[in-house]
C-alpha positions in Angstrom: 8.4 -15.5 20.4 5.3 -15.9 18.7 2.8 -19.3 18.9 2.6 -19.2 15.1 7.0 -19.5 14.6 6.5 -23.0 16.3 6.3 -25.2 13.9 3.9 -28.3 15.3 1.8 -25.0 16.3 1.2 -23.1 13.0 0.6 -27.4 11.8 -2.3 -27.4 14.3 -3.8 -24.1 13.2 -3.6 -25.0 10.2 -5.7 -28.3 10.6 -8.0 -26.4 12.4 -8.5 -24.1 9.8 -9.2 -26.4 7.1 -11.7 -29.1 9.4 -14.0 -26.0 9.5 -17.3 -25.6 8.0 -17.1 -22.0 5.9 -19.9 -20.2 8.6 -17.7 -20.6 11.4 -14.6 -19.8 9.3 -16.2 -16.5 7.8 -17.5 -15.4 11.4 -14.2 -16.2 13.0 -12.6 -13.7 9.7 -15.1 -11.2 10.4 -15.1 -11.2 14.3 -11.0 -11.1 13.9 -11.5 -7.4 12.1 -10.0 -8.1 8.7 -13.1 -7.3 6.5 -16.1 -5.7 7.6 -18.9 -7.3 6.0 -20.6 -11.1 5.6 -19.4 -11.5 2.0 -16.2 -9.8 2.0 -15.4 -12.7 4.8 -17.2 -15.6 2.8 -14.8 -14.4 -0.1 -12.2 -14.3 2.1 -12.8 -18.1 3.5 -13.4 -19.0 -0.8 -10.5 -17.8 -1.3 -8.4 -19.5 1.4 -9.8 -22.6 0.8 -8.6 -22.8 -2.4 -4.9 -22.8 -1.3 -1.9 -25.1 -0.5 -0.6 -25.8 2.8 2.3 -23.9 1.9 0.5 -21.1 0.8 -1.4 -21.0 3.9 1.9 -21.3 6.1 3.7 -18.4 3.7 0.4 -16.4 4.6 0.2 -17.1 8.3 4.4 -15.9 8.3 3.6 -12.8 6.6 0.7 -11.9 9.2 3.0 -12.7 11.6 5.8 -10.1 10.1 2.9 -7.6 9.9 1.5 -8.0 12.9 5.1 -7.5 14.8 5.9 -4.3 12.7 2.4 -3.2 13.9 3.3 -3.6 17.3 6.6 -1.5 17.0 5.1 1.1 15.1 2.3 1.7 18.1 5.2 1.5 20.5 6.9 4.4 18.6 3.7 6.3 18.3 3.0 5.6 21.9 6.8 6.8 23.1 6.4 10.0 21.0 2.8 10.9 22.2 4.3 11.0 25.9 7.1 13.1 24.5 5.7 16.3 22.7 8.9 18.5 23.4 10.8 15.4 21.7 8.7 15.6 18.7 9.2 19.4 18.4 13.3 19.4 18.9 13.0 16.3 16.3 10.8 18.4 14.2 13.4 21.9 14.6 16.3 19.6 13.2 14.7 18.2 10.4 13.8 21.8 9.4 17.3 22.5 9.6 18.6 19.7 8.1 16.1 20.8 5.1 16.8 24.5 5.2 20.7 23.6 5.1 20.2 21.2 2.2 18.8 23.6 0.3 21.2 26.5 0.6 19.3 29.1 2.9 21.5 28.6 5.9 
């Protein structure tokens, strides 16, 4: 389960997010990997200042959804990196699957 799906957590985040000056905020956004340069992450901080607490807590859900489906998608890719003959059976269906659907088998 993640920290931010408790409650009194994502709360605490929260008010730690907002009792910061914007420096710190933008170099915690930049250092964190969402934007790449200084005033993409001031923007950034602009921008999330400017919203609700329930805006802020829809936002910090829907990172967490995204961040989950990132980890199972580089779970998959891991599983079918250490699987090549796998991938190619996989791969020898679907071309059958296609071939057949389109009347040449």
């Amino acid at each position: 389960m993640s920290k931010m799906n408790d409650p009194g957590m994502m709360e605490a985040a929260l008010k730690m997010m907002k009792g910061m000056d914007k420096a710190s905020m933008a170099s915690m956004v930049q250092a964190s990997g969402l934007v790449k340069s200084q005033a993409q992450a001031e923007a950034m901080v602009e921008q999330m200042q400017g919203m609700s607490d329930t805006q802020l807590k829809m936002m910090v859900k829907a990172a967490t959804v995204v961040q989950s489906g990132s980890r199972v998608v580089s779970r998959a890719k891991e599983f079918l990196y250490s699987r090549p003959l796998l991938v190619a059976a996989l791969l020898v269906l679907l071309l059958a699957v296609l071939l057949r659907w389109l009347g040449v088998m």
